[in-house]
VOGU-3710 file (C-alpha; in Angstrom, 3 decimals, decimal comma):
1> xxxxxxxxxx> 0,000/0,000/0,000  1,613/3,569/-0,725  1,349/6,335/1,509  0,430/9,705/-0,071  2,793/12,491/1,068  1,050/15,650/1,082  10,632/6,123/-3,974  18,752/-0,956/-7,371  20,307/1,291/-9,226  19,011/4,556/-8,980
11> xxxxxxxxxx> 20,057/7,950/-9,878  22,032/9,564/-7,132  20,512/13,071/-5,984  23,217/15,703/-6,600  23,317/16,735/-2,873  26,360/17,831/-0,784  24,975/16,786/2,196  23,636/13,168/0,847  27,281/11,560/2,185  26,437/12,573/5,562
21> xxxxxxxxxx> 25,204/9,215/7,202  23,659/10,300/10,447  23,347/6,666/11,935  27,030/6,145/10,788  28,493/6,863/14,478  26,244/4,769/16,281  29,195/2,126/17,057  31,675/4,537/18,276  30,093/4,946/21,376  27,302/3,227/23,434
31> xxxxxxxxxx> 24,153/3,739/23,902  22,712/6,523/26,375  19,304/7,407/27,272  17,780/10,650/27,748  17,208/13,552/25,942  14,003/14,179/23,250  13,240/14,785/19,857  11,672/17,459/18,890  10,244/16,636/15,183  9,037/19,160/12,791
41> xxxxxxxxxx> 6,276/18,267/10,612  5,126/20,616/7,322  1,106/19,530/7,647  -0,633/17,973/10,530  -2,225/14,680/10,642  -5,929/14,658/10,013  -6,311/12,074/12,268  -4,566/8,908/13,764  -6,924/6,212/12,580  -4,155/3,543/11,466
51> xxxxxxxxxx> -4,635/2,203/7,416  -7,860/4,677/7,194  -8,367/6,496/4,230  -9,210/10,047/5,884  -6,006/9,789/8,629  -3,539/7,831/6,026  -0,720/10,264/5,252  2,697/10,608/5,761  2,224/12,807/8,608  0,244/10,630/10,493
61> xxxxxxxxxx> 1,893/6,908/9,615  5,253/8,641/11,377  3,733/9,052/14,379  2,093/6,420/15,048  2,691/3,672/12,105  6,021/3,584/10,878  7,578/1,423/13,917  6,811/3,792/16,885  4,104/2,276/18,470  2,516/0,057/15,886
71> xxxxxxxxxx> 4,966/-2,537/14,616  4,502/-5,482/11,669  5,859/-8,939/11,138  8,756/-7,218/9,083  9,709/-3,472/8,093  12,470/-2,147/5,705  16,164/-1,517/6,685  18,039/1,444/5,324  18,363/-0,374/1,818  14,762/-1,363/1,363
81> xxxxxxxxxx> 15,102/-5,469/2,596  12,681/-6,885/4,463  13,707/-7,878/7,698  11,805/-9,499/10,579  9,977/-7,376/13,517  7,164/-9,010/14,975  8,198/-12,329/13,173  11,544/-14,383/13,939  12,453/-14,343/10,034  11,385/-13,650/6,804
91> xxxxxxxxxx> 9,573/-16,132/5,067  11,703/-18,719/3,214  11,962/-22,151/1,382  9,713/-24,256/3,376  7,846/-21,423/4,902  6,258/-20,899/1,565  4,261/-23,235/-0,532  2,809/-22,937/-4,106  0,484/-25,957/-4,834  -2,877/-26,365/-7,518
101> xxxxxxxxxx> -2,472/-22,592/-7,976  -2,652/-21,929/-4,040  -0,146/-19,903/-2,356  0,587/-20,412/1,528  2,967/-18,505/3,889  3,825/-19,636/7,084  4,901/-17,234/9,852  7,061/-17,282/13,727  6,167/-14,973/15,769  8,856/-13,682/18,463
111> xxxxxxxxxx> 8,007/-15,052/21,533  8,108/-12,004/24,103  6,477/-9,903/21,262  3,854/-8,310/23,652  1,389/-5,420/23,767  2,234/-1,864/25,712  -0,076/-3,156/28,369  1,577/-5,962/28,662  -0,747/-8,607/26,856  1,596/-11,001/24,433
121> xxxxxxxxxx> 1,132/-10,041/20,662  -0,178/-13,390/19,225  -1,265/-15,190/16,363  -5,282/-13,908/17,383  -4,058/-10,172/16,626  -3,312/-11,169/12,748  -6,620/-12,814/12,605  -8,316/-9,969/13,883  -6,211/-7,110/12,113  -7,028/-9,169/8,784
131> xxxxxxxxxx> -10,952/-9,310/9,749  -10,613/-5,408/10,725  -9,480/-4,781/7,313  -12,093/-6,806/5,054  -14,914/-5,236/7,315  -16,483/-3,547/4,667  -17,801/-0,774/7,015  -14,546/0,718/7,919  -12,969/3,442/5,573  -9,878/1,109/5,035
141> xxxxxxxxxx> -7,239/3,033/2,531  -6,282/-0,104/0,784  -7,212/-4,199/1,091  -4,844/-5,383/-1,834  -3,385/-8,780/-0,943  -5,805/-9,138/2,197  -9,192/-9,673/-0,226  -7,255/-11,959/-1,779  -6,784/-14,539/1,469  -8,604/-17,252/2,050
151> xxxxxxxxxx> -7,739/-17,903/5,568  -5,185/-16,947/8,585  -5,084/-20,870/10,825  -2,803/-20,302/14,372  -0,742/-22,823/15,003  -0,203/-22,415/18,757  -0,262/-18,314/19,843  2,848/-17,736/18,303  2,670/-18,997/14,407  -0,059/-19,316/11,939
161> xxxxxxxxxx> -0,464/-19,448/8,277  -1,763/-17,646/5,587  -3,241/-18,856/2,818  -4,218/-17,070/-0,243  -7,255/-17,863/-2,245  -6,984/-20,259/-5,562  -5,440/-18,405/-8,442  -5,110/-15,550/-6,466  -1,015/-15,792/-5,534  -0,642/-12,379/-4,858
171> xxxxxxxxxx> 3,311/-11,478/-5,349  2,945/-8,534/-3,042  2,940/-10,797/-0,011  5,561/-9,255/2,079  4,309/-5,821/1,795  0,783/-7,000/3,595  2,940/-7,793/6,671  5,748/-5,132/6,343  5,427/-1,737/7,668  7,238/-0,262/4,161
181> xxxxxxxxxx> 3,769/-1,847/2,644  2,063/0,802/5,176  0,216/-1,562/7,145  -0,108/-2,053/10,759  -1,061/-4,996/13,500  -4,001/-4,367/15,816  -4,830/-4,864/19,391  -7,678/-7,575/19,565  -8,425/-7,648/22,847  -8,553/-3,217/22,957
191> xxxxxxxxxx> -10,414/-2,489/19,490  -12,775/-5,591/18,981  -16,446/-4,518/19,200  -15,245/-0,815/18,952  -16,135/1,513/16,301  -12,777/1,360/14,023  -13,598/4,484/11,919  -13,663/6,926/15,450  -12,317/4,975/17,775  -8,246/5,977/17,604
201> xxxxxxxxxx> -8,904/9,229/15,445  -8,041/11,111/18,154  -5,820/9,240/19,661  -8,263/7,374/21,652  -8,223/9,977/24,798  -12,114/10,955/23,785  -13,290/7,669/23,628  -11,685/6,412/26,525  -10,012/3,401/24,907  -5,723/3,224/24,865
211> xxxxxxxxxx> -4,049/3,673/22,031  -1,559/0,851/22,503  0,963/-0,877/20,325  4,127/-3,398/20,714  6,674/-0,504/19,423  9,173/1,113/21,917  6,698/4,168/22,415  3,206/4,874/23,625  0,989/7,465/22,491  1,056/9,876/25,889
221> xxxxxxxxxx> -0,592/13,156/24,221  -2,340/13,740/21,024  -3,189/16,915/18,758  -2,678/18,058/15,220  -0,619/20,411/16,046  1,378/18,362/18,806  1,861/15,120/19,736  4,097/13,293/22,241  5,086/9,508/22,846  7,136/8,550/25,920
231> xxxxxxxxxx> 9,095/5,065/26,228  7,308/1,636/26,175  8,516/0,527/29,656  7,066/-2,860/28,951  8,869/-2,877/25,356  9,378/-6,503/24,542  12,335/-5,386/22,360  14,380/-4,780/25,150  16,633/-8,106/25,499  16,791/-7,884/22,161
241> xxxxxxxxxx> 17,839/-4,469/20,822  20,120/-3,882/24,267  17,853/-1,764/26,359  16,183/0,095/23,864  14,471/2,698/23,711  16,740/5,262/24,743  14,977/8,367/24,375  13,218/10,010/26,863  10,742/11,558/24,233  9,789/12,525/20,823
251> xxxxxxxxxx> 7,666/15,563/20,049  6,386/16,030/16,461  5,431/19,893/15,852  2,967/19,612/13,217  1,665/22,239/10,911  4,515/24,315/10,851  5,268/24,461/6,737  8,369/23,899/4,717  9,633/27,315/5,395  8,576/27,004/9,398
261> xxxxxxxxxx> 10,783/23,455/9,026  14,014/25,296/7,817  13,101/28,605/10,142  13,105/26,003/13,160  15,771/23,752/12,643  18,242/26,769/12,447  16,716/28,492/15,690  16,770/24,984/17,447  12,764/24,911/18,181  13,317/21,172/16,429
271> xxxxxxxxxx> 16,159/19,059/16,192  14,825/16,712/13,392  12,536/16,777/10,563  12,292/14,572/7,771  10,277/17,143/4,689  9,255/15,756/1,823  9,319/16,720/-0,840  11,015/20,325/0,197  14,173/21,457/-2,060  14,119/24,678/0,174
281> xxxxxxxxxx> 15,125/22,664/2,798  17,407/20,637/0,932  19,185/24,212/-0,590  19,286/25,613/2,787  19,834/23,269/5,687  23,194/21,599/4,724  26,006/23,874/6,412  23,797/24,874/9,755  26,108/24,555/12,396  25,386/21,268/14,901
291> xxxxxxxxxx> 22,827/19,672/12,062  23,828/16,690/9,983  21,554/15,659/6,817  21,390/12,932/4,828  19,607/12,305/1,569  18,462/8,770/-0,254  17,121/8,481/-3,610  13,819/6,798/-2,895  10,739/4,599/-4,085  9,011/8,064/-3,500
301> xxxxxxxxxx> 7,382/10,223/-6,604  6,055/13,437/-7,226  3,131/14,056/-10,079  0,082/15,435/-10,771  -3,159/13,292/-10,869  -5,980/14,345/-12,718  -9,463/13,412/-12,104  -11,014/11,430/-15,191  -14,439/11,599/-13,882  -14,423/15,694/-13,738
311> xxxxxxxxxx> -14,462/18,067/-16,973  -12,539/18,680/-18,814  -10,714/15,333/-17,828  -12,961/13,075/-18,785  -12,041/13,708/-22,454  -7,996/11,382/-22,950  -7,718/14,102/-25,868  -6,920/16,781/-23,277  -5,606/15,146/-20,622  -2,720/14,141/-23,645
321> xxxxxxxxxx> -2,273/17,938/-24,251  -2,362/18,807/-21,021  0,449/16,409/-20,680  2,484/18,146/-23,360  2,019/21,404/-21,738  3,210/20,484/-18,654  7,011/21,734/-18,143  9,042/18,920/-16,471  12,017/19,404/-17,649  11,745/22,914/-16,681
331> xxxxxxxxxx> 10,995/22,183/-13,397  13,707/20,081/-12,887  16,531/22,261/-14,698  15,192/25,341/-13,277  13,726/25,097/-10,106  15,233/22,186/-8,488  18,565/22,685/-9,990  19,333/19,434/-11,389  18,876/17,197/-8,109  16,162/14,981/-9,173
341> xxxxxxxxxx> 15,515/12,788/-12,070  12,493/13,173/-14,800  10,391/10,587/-13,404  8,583/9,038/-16,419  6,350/6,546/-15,469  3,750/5,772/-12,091  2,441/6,410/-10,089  4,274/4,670/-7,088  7,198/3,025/-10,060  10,864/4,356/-10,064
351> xxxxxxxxxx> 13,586/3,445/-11,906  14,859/1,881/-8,861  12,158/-0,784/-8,886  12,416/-3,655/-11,483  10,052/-3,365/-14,413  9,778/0,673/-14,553  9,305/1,361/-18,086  9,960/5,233/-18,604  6,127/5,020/-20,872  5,839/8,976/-20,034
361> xxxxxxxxxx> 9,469/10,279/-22,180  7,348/11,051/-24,902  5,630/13,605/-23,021  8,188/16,668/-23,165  6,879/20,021/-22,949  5,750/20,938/-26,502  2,860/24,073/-27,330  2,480/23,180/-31,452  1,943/19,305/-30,196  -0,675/20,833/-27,675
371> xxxxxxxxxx> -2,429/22,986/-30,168  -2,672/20,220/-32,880  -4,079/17,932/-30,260  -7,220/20,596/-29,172  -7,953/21,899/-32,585  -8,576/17,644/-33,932  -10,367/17,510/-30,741  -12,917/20,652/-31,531  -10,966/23,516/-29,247  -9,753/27,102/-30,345
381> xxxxxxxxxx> -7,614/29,646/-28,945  -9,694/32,474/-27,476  -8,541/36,040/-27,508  -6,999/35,713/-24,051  -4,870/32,763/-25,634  -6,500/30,216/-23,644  -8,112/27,248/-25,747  -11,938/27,361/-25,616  -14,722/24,676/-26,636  -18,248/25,049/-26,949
391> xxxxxxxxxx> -18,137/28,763/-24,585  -15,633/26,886/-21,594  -12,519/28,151/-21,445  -9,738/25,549/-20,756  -9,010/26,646/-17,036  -7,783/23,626/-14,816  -7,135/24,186/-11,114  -5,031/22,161/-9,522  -4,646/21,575/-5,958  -1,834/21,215/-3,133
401> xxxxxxxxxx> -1,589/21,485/0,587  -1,123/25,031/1,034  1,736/24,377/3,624  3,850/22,604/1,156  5,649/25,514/-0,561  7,509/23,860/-3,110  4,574/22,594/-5,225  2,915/26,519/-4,846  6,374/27,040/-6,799  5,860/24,212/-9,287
411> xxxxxxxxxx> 2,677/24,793/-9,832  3,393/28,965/-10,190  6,441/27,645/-12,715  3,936/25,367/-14,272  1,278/28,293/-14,807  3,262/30,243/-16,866  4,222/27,455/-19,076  0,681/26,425/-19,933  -0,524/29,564/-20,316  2,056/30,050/-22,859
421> xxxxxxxxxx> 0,420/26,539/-24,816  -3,067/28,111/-24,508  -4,116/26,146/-20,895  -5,027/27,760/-17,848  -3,276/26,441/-14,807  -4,838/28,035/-11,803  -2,642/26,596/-8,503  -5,542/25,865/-5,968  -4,427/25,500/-1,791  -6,579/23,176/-0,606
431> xxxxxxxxxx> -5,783/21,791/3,262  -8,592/18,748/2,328  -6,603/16,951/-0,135  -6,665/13,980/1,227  -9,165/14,526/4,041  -12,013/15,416/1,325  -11,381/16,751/-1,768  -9,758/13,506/-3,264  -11,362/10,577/-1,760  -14,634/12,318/-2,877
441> xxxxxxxxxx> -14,031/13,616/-5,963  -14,215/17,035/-5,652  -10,859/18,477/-7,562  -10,195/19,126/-11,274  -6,028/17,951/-10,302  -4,005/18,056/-7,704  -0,093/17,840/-7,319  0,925/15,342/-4,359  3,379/12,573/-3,998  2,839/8,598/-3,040
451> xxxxxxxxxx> 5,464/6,808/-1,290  5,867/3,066/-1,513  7,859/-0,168/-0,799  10,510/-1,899/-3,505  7,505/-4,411/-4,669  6,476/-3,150/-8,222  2,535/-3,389/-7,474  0,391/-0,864/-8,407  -3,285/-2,864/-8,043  -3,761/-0,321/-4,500
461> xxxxxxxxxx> -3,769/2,624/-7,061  -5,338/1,307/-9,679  -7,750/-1,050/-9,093  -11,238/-1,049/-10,082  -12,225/-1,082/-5,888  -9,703/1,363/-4,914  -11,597/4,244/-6,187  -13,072/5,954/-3,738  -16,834/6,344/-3,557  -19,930/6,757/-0,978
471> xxxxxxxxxx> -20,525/2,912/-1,286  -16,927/2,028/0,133  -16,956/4,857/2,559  -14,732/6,836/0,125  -11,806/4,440/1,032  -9,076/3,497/-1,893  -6,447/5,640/-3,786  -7,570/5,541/-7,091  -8,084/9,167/-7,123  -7,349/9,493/-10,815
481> xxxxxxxxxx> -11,029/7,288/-10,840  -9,668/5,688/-14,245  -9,626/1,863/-14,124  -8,335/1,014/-17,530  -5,571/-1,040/-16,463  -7,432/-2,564/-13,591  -6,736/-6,108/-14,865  -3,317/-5,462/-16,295  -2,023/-3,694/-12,592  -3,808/-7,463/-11,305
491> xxxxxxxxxx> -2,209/-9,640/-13,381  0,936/-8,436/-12,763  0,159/-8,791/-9,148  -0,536/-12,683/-9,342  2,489/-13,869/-11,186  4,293/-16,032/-8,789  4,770/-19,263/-10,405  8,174/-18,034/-12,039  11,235/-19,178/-10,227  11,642/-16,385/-7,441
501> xxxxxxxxxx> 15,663/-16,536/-7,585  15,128/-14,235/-11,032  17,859/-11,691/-11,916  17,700/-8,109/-9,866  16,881/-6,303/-13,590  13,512/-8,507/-13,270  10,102/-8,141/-10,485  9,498/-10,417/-8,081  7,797/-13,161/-10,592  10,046/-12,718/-13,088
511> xxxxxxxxxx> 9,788/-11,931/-16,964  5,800/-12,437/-17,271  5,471/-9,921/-14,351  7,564/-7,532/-16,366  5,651/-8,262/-18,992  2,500/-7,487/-17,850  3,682/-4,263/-15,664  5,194/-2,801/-19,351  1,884/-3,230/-20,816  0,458/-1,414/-17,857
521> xxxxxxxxxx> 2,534/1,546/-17,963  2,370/1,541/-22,080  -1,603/2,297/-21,594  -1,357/4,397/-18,636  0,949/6,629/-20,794  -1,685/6,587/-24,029  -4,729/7,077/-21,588  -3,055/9,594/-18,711  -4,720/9,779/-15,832  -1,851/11,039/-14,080
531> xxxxxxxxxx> 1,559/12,979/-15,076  4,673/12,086/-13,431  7,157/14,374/-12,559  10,235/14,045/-10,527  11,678/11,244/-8,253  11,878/12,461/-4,831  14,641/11,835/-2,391  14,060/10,462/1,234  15,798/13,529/3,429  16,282/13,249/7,396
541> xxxxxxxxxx> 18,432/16,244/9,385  19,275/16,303/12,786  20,957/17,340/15,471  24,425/15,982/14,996  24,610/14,160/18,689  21,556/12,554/17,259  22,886/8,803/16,740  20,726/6,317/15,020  18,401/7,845/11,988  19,084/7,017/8,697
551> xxxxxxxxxx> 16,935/7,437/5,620  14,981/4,780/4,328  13,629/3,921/0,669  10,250/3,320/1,469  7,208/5,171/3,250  8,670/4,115/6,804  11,666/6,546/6,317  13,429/7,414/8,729  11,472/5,985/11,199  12,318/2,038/10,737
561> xxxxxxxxxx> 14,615/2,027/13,166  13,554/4,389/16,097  14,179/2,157/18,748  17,925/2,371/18,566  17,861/6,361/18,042  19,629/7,835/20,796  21,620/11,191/21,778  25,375/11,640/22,661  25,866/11,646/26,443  21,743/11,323/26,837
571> xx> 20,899/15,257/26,476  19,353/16,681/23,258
//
């Protein structure tokens, strides 16, 4: 599942500051606790509702979903691998079985993995996390892979298997029970019988029910514009990770804008932050005095998704000139300055992951390609310049979160350009993107990024049930609402039954997944329901007695390994 931000060999980001490894000193000295974080946040989290469409951003996952307090059988390391949390191991050999078309993956849990409150995490908590997310009456952002299962059997309290449905061998497997796939394990014995769309939304202080988890923190106060977790003195990690967690605190100022993020680091208000997508920050913050940063070309993009249910989008005529009067290159050379590569394909695929196809190249900004395309498809140029059909004026607006400053500049950048190819480009500031205007529909475009994990799928996207509507309770990320590849995005999903020891150049399923995904992107690129942009870089800067972060490729960054983050000498 990708995480919408309000990412093997990939091109490095042309950043002084990307050799700076912040987590690079943590053997030179050990461990101390004490001290806080204090972690600056652009936007606020709507809401804390974990995997729920109206609460799942960025903003909100790092607080509470990216390995703080709710953990998974497996995360991400630094490099994108899956490596075991919750479980004893990844999957392997035995531990996987592919019979009559029927996939089955057995899985160890750790034995003191326990709740905050001291209850043992078991085998019952997958059940019911699994049954929490197929209840169709919760607002769930994404149920690839778990629609798919045809049952979850315990063996014991500590192991069970799943077992996917005939036919259905979904090749995403890992990223259903990794936190870099964005979801989470539940409490059974705290959230059964409760109202899952309210119940944690605000942290669970107004309805009187804990907001508990197995990570190394709890959840001690809650608002959008602050939040603060304190240690998990019952942390089962302990014996295991050497006493951890160290920290006496971590703070997350939300709300406070990419120019508020670089403002505060300098004055020391914060001593992390993690922005994204924010070149500002990137231009500005390397050389402060007592802050390191580090920088990691991710499985993270930027683009602009356009709404094929609204005018004028519904017509693929104009969403292909709109395409050619969007400036990417300029953007990037201008701008950004050269850091970031032309991302030419999506809308969570990077030329990091195997089978990106760059479908998009063809798309370079060009006004006499955008004028030939209106006037076949019935539009002239007004006398304000601006194309016209049938009395309406060719005026798109396209939204953003009005904190994030760098898309107000891409977008003002991109204004000028289409105006100059006869479209109006009218940047809109919208603080609902995610909360509203998307998941219901109401937006002409808007420019925001999704975050990922390295498994090529794009079914959570692109399904035919992923688009949002009043039936589903708005839940799903197919805000483009255009399901023409729906069965190409799922047939790439199901290829297992190729050797899985394939070549690194090749998906996880091997040549007929890569297959399939290069069909997928070929149509998205003739039907364009979306226009990449740029490939954005996972950032994290600190304080420089900070000892532990380091960026990570997929939605969890930096967070994946916050139980080891600690301060020189235990003071902040």
């Amino acid at each position: 599942m990708t995480n919408p931000i309000a990412r093997r060999s990939m091109a490095i980001v042309a950043l002084a500051a990307a050799a700076l490894g912040i987590g690079a000193s943590s053997a030179l000295a050990a461990p101390a606790k004490g001290g806080g974080v204090v972690f600056g946040q652009e936007s606020p989290p709507d809401c804390l509702g974990p995997m729920l469409t109206e609460c799942f951003t960025i903003y909100a996952n790092r607080i509470m979903g990216d390995g703080t307090i709710l953990e998974n059988m497996m995360t991400n390391d630094a490099k994108g691998r899956y490596i075991p949390l919750l479980a004893t191991k990844v999957p392997t050999g035995s531990d996987i079985t592919l019979k009559n078309g029927v996939l089955s993956i057995k899985f160890s849990i750790q034995p003191k993995a326990a709740w905050s409150d001291g209850k043992p995490f078991t085998a019952d908590d997958v059940i019911f996390t699994w049954k929490t997310i197929m209840n169709d009456d919760n607002g769930i952002a994404s149920r690839i892979g778990w629609k798919d299962v045809a049952s979850i059997k315990k063996q014991g309290s500590k192991a069970f298997t799943v077992t996917f449905k005939k036919g259905k061998t979904f090749a995403g497997w890992k990223d259903m029970f990794s936190l870099g796939g964005g979801f989470q394990m539940l409490p059974k014995h705290i959230l059964q019988g409760k109202d899952y769309n309210t119940v944690w939304n605000n942290g669970g202080f107004d309805t009187n029910t804990p907001f508990i988890g197995t990570g190394p923190y709890v959840l001690q106060k809650y608002s959008e514009e602050q939040t603060t977790l304190a240690p998990n003195p019952r942390y089962w990690g302990k014996s295991l990770k050497k006493g951890s967690p160290f920290l006496n605190s971590i703070t997350y100022n939300s709300g406070i804008g990419g120019a508020g993020v670089v403002t505060q680091l300098k004055s020391g208000e914060i001593n992390a932050s993690a922005p994204l997508p924010n070149f500002q920050f990137l231009n500005q913050i390397p050389g402060t005095p007592g802050i390191a940063v580090q920088s990691k070309p991710a499985v993270s993009i930027e683009h602009i998704a356009l709404n094929t249910q609204a005018e004028p989008f519904t017509d693929p005529a104009v969403r292909r000139a709109f395409a050619y009067a969007i400036d990417r290159a300029g953007i990037i050379n201008g701008l950004l300055n050269k850091q970031v590569p032309v991302l030419n394909s999506g809308p969570a695929l990077v030329p990091a992951i195997p089978g990106y196809v760059p479908a998009f190249a063809k798309y370079s900004y060009n006004p006499t390609t955008v004028a030939r395309i209106l006037a076949g498809d019935g539009w002239a140029k007004g006398g304000d310049g601006i194309f016209a059909k049938n009395g309406q004026r060719l005026s798109i607006k396209v939204n953003y979160i009005p904190t994030n400053t760098q898309r107000q500049n891409n977008l003002n950048f991109l204004s000028q350009r289409a105006k100059a190819a006869g479209i109006e480009l009218i940047p809109n500031p919208d603080p609902n993107v995610f909360s509203a205007s998307m998941p219901q529909g109401n937006f002409q475009a808007s420019e925001f990024g999704f975050t990922g994990s390295p498994d090529p799928s794009q079914t959570s996207i692109l399904a035919v049930d992923q688009v949002p509507t009043q039936a589903n309770n708005f839940a799903g990320q197919n805000y483009y609402r255009y399901t023409g590849v729906s069965t190409l995005s799922a047939q790439s999903d199901y290829i297992v039954s190729d050797p899985q020891n394939v070549p690194a150049s090749l998906p996880f399923g091997g040549p007929k997944r890569a297959a399939a995904l290069k069909k997928m992107q070929e149509k998205l690129a003739t039907d364009v329901p979306f226009i990449p942009l740029y490939v954005t870089p996972n950032t994290f800067a600190g304080k420089n007695t900070l000892v532990g972060p380091q960026t990570n490729v997929t939605q969890i960054d930096p967070f994946w390994n916050v139980w080891n983050w600690y301060f020189k000498g235990g003071k902040a």
